[in-house]
C-alpha positions as CSV (number, residue, x, y, z in Angstrom):
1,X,97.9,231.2,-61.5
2,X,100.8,233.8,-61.0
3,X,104.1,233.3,-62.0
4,X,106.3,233.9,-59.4
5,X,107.1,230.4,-58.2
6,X,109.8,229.0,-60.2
7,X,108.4,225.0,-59.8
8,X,105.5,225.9,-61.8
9,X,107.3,226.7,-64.7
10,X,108.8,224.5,-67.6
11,X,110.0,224.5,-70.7
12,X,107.0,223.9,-73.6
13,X,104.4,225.8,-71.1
14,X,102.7,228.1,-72.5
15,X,102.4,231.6,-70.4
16,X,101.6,235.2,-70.8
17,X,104.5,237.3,-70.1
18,X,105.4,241.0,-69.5
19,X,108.5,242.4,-71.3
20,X,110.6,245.0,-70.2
21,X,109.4,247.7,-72.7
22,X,105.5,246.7,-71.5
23,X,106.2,246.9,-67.5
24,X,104.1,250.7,-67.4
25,X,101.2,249.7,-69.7
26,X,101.0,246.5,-68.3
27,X,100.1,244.9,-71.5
28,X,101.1,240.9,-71.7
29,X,102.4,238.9,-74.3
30,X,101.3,235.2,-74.7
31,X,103.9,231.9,-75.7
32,X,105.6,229.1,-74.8
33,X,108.6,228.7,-72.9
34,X,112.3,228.5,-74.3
35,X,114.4,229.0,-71.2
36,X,114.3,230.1,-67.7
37,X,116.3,233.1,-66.6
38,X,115.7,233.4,-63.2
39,X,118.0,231.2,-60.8
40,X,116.1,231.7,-57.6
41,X,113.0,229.3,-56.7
42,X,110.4,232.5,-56.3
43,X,110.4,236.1,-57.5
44,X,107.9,238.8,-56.7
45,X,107.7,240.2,-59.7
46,X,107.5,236.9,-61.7
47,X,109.9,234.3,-63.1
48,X,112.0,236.0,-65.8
49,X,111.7,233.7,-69.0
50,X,113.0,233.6,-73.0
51,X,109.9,232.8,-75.2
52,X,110.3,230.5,-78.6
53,X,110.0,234.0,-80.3
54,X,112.8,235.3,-78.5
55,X,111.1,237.4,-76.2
56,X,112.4,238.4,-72.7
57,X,109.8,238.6,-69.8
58,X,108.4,237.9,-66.4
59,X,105.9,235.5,-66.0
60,X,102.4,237.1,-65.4
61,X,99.7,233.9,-65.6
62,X,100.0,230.4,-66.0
63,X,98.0,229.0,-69.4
């Protein structure tokens, strides 16, 4: 599952994100959801979210 609809996305779900530094490798980083960023219901490019870690990234997968 992408993440680029908002709906899908809550607080305690566990995802795999891409963060800004990791956009040209492409590599992901995996954890649960602290706080959604974006306001809008969809994004193209995935949902921006803050991790429990404190990590800032758009939503790649689903877990």
């Amino acid at each position: 599952m992408s993440g680029i609809d908002r709906s899908q996305i809550k607080p305690g779900k566990r995802v795999r994100v891409v963060l800004k530094e990791d956009q040209k490798s492409g590599k992901l980083t995996e954890g649960i959801v602290k706080d959604i960023l974006t306001n809008s219901p969809m994004h193209p490019h995935g949902i921006k979210v803050r991790l429990n870690g404190g990590e800032v990234g758009r939503v790649q997968e689903l877990l």
